[in-house]
N, C-alpha and C positions, 0 to 999 in steps of 0.2 A: 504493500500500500504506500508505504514512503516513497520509496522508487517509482510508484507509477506519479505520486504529487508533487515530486521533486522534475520530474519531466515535464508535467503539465506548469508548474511554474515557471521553467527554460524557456518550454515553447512560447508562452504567452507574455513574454520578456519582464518577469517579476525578477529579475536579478538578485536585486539585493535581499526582495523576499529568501529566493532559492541558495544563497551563498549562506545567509543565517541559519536557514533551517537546516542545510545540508552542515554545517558546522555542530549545532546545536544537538544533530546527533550522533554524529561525532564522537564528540565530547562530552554526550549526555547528561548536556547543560539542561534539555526540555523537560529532564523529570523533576527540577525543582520550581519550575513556575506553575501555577493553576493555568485553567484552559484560558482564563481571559487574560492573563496577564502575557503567556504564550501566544497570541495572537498581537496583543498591545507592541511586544517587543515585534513578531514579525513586520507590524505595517512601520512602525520606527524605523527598520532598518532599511525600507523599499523606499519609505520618505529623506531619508538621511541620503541613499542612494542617486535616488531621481534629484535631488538638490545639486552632489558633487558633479554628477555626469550632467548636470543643465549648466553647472560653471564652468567645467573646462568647456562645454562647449563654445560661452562666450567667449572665453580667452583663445581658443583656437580663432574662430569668426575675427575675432579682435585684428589679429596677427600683430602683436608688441612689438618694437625692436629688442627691448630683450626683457626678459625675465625678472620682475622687479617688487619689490616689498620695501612699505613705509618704516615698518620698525629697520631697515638695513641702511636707510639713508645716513649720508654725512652730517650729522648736525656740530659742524665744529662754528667757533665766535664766525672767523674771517670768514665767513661763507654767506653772513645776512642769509642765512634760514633761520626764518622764527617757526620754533618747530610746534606750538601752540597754534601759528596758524594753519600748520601744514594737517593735523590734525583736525583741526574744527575741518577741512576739507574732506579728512577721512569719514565723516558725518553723512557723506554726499547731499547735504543739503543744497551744494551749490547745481548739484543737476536737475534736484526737484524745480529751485528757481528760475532753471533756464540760465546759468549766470557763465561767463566767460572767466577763465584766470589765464595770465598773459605771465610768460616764463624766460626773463633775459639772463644773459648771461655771454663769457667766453666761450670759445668751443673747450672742450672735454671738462666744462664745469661739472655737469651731470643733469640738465635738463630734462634731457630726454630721460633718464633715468626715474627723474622726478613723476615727470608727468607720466609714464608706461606706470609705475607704483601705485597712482590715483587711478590709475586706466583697471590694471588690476582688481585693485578694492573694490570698486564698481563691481564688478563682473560677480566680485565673489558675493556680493550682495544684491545681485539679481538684475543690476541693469544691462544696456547692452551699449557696447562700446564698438566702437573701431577706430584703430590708431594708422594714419597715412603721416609718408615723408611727403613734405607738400610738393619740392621738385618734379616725384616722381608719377605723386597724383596727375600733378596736368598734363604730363607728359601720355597718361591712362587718358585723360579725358579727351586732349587733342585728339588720339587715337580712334576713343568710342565715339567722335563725332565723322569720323569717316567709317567706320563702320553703322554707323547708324542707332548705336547703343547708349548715345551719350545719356538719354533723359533715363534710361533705367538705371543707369551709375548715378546720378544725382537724386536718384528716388530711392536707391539703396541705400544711399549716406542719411538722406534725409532721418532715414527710421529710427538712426540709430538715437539713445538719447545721449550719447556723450561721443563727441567727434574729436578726437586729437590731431591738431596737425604741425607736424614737427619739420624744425629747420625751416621757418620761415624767412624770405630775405636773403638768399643766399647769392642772388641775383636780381636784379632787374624786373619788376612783372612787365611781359607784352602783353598785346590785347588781348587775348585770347584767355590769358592766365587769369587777367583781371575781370575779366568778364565770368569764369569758372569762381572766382573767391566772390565774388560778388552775389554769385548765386548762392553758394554755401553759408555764405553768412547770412543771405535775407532769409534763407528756409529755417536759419536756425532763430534767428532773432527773436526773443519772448518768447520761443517752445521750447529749445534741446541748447544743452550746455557743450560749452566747447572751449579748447586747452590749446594754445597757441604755444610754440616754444620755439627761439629766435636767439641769433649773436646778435642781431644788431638792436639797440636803443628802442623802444617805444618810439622817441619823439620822433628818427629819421626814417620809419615805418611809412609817411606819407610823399617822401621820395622813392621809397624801394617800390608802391603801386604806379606812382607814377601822372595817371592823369586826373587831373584837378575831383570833377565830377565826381566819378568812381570813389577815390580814393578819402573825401569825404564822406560819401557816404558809408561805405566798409566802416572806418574808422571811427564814424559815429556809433555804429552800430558795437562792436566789441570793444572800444578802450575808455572810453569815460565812465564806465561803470563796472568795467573789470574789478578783478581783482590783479594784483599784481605780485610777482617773487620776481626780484633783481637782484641773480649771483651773483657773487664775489669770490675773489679768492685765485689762486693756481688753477691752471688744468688739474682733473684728478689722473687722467691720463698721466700726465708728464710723474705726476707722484709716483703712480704705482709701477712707472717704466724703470723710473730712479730709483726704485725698493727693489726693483730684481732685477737691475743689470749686476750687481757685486756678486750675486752669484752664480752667474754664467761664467 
C-alpha cells in the first residue's frame, strides 16, 4: 500500500509530499505522530517545497550577474553604505511602492553586487524580478525590433515587479536606446520598482541620454524621488586581486 501511495504521489508531482513520506518510513518517524498530525507535517513539507522550487524558479527567470546575499555585503566606514538603509530595502517595501533606488559608484565598487543581493531577497520573498546589463539589453531590443518581437520583450519586462538594470552610462544613449529607456521607465513609473546601477554621477546622467526632451522626461520620472546609495571607496576588485597575488 505504501508503495503503491508513494507512486501515486510521484506521478501526480507531490514531491515534497513523497520525499517526507518516503523518509518518514524510512526512519519510522510516522509511528510517533497521530493521523492528523501525520498529515499536518505531510502538507508542511509539499508547502515548504512548492515555496523553494517557486524561488529558484525566480532566481533562474531573474538570470543575476552573480550570486548575491545582503548579510555578505561590504559594510566597511569608507564605503558610505549605511547598512540600516540597505536593510529597510531588504523590507521590499520599496517594490510595493513602485519606488526606484539609483546605485553610483567606481567600477568594481560592488554595485552590481548590491543590487543582484536586493534582486535576490525579492525573489526569495515571492516577487518576480529580472536583472539586464542595460548595454546588452538594447543591443536584444534593436535586434527584436527587426525580428519583429520587440513589443513582446517590452511586455515581458513590463511584468516583472522589480526591473534591475545594470551599468548604466557606459556610453552615449543613441536614438534608438533612448527611445527603449524611455519606454521602460514610462511602463514602470507609479506601478513596478526599478534599481538603476551606474559609474557615472546622477547629475551627468542627462548628458549620457543625450536629447533634451527625452532625457527630461526619463529623468523626471526615476531620480527626484529615488532613493539613492553613492559608493565610495577602492575597487573591491583591485583588493581582492592584491590579497592573492602574494600567493601565487
Amino acid at each position: 500500500m505504501n508503495a503503491a501511495t508513494l507512486n501515486k504521489m510521484y506521478n501526480m508531482r507531490l514531491l515534497g509530499m513523497y520525499r517526507e513520506f518516503k523518509a518518514s518510513l524510512e526512519s519510522g518517524k510516522s509511528e510517533s505522530f497521530t493521523a492528523d498530525e501525520f498529515i499536518a507535517h505531510l502538507i508542511e513539507a509539499e508547502w515548504d517545497d512548492r515555496q523553494n522550487r517557486s524561488i529558484d524558479q525566480k532566481i533562474r527567470y531573474a538570470r543575476f550577474r552573480y550570486k548575491a546575499n545582503l548579510e555578505d555585503v561590504y559594510y566597511h566606514s569608507d564605503r558610505n553604505i549605511d547598512k540600516n538603509q540597505l536593510m529597510r530595502f531588504a523590507d521590499c517595501s520599496f517594490i510595493d511602492k513602485a519606488e526606484s533606488i539609483l546605485i553610483t559608484g567606481s567600477t568594481g565598487i560592488g554595485k552590481s553586487y548590491i543590487a543582484s543581493a536586493l534582486g535576490y531577497h525579492a525573489c526569495a520573498r515571492g516577487y518576480r524580478v529580472v536583472y539586464h546589463n542595460l548595454p546588452k539589453l538594447f543591443s536584444r531590443l534593436k535586434m527584436s525590433k527587426a525580428d519583429g518581437s520587440y513589443l513582446k520583450e517590452i511586455a515581458r519586462i513590463e511584468r516583472q515587479q522589480l526591473l534591475i538594470l545594470d551599468d548604466f552610462g557606459l556610453q552615449p544613449l543613441d536614438a534608438p536606446s533612448r527611445t527603449a529607456l524611455m519606454e521602460l521607465v514610462e511602463d514602470r513609473h507609479g506601478k513596478s520598482a526599478l534599481i538603476i546601477t551606474s559609474q557615472v554621477p546622477v547629475s551627468k546622467w542627462y548628458d549620457i541620454i543625450g536629447e533634451q526632451t527625452i532625457a527630461d522626461a526619463i529623468l523626471d520620472r526615476i531620480v527626484h524621488s529615488a532613493h539613492r546609495l553613492e559608493l565610495k571607496g577602492e575597487s573591491l576588485r583591485k583588493k581582492r586581486a592584491a590579497a592573492i597575488e602574494p600567493m601565487k
